[in-house]
Short mmCIF file of the C-alpha atoms (twelve columns), coordinates in Angstrom:
data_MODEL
# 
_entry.id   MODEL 
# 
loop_
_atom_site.group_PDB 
_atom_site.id 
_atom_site.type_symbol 
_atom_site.label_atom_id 
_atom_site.label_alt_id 
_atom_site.label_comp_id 
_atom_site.label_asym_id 
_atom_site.label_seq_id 
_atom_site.Cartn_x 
_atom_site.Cartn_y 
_atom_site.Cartn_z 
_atom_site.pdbx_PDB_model_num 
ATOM 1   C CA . UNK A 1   -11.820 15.854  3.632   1 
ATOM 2   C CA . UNK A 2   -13.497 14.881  0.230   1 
ATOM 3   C CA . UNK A 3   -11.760 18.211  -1.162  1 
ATOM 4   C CA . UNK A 4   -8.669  16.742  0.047   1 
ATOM 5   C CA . UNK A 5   -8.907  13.276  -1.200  1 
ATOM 6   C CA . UNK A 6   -10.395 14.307  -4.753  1 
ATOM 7   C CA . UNK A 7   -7.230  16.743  -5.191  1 
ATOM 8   C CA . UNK A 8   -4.894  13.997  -4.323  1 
ATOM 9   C CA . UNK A 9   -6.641  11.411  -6.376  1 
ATOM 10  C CA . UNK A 10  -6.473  13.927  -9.547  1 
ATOM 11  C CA . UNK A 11  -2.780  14.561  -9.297  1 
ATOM 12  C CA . UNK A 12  -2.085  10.998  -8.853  1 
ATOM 13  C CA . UNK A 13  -4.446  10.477  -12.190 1 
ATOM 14  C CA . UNK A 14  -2.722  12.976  -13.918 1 
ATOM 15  C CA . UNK A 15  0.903   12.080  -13.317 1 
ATOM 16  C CA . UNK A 16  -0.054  7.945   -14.040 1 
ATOM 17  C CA . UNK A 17  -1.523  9.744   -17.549 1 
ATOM 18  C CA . UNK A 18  1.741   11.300  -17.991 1 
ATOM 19  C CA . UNK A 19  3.692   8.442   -17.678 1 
ATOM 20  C CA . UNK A 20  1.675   6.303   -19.714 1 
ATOM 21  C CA . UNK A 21  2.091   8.682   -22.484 1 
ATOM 22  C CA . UNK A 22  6.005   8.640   -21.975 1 
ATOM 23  C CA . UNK A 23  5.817   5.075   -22.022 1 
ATOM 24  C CA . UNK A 24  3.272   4.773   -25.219 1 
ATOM 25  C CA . UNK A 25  5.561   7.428   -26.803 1 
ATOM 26  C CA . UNK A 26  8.873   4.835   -26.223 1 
ATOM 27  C CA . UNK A 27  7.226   2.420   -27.057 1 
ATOM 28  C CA . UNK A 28  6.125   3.899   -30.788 1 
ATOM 29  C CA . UNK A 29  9.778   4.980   -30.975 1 
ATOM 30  C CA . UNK A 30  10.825  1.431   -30.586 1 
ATOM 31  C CA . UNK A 31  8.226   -0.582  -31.920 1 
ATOM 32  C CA . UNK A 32  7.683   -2.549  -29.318 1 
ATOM 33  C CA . UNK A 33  6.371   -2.606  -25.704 1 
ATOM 34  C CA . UNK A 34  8.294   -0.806  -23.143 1 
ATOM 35  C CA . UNK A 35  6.867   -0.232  -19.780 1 
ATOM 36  C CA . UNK A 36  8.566   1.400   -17.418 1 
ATOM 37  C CA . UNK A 37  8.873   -0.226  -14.011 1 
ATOM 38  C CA . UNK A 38  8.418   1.866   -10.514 1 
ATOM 39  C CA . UNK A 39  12.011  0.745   -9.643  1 
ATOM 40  C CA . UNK A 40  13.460  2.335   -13.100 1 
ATOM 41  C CA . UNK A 41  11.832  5.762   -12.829 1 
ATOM 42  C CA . UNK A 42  12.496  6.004   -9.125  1 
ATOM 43  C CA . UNK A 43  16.511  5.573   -9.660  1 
ATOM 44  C CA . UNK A 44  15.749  8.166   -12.259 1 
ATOM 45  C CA . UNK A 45  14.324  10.626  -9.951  1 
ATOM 46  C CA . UNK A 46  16.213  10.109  -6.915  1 
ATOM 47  C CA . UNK A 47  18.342  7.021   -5.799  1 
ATOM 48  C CA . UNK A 48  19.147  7.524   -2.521  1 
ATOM 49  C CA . UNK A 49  16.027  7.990   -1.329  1 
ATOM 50  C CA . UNK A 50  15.454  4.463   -2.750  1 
ATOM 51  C CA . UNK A 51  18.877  3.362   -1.051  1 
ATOM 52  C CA . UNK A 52  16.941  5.230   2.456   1 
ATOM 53  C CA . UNK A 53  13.899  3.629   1.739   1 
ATOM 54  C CA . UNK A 54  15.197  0.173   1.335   1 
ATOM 55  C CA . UNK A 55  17.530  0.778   4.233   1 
ATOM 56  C CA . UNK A 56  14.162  1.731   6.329   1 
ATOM 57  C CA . UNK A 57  12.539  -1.519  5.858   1 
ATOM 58  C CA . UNK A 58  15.701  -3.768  6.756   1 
ATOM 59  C CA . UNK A 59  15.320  -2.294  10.159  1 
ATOM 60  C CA . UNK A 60  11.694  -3.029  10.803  1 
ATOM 61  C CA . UNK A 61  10.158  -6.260  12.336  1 
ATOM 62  C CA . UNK A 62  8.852   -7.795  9.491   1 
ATOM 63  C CA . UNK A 63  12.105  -7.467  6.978   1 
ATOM 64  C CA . UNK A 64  11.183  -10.192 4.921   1 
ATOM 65  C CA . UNK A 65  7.964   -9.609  4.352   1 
ATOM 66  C CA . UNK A 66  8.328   -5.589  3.557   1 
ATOM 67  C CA . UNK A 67  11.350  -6.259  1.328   1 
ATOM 68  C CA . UNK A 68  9.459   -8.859  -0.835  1 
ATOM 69  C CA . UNK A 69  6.526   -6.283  -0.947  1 
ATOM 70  C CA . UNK A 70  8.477   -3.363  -2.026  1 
ATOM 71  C CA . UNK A 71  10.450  -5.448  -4.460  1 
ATOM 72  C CA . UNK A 72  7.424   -6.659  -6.389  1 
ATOM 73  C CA . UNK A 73  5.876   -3.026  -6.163  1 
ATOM 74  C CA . UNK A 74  9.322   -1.580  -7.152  1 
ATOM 75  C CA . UNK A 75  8.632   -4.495  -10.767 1 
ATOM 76  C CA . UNK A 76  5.329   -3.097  -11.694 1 
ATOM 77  C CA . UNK A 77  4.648   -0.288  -14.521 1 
ATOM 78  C CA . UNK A 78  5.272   2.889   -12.621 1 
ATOM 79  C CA . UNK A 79  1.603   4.073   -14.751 1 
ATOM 80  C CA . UNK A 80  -0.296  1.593   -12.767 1 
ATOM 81  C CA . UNK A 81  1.279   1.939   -9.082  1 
ATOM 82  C CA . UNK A 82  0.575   5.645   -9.025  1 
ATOM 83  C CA . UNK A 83  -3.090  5.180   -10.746 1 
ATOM 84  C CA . UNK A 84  -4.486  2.779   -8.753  1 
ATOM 85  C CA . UNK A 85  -4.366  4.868   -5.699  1 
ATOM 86  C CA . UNK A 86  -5.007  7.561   -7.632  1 
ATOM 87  C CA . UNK A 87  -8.279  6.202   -8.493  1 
ATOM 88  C CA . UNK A 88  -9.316  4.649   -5.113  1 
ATOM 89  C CA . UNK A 89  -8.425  7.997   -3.684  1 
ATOM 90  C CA . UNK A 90  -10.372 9.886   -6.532  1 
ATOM 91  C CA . UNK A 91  -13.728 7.490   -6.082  1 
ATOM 92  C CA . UNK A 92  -13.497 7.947   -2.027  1 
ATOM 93  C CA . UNK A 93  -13.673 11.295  -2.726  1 
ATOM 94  C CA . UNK A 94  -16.840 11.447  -4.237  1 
ATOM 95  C CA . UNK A 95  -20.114 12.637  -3.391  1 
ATOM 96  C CA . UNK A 96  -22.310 9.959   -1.579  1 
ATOM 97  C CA . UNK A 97  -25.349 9.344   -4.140  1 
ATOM 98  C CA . UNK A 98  -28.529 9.799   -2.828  1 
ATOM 99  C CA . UNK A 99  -31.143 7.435   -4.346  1 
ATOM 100 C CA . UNK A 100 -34.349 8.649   -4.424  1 
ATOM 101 C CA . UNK A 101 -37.583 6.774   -5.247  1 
ATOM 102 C CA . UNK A 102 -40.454 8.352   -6.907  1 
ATOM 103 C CA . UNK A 103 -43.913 7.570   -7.572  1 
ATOM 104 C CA . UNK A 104 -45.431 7.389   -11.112 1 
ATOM 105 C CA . UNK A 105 -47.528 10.553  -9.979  1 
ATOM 106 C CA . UNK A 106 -44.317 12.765  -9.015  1 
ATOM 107 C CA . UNK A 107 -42.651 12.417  -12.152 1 
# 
């Protein structure tokens, strides 16, 4: 399960790297700050399964609540909602430290 959840984590890493690059690099092209939002990219990629996705959470109990979630995860840098997972998933992964404790004499 680590295996699973350090592969996951590095991918997720790696693509947040990758857009943080395309967003320093548009940035240096325009001389200022450009981030690019989650929302943005995702119309990029594919917007009807944004259209679906929406569509999904209209139908579910708690509308309100999942539409005011997803539209202030849909305004963040699209860098920093695939990283922090990314990370979480990457430290969860790791191997459990074991301390040990030594006497003077063992060292």
């Amino acid at each position: 399960m680590r295996l699973i959840l350090r592969f996951a984590g590095t991918w997720l890493i790696a693509l947040a790297l990758v857009l943080l690059v395309i967003d320093g690099t548009k940035s240096l092209g325009a001389n200022a700050l450009i981030l690019t939002s989650l929302a943005d990219l995702w119309t990029q990629l594919h917007p009807d399964s944004l259209v679906g996705v929406q569509a999904f959470f209209d139908s579910r109990f708690f509308e309100d609540l999942l539409d005011a979630t997803l539209a202030t995860l849909l305004g963040y840098p699209a860098f920093a909602v695939i990283g922090v997972p990314g990370i979480i998933l990457a430290l969860l992964g790791r191997k459990p430290r074991r301390e040990r404790f030594l006497r003077q004499d063992q060292i």
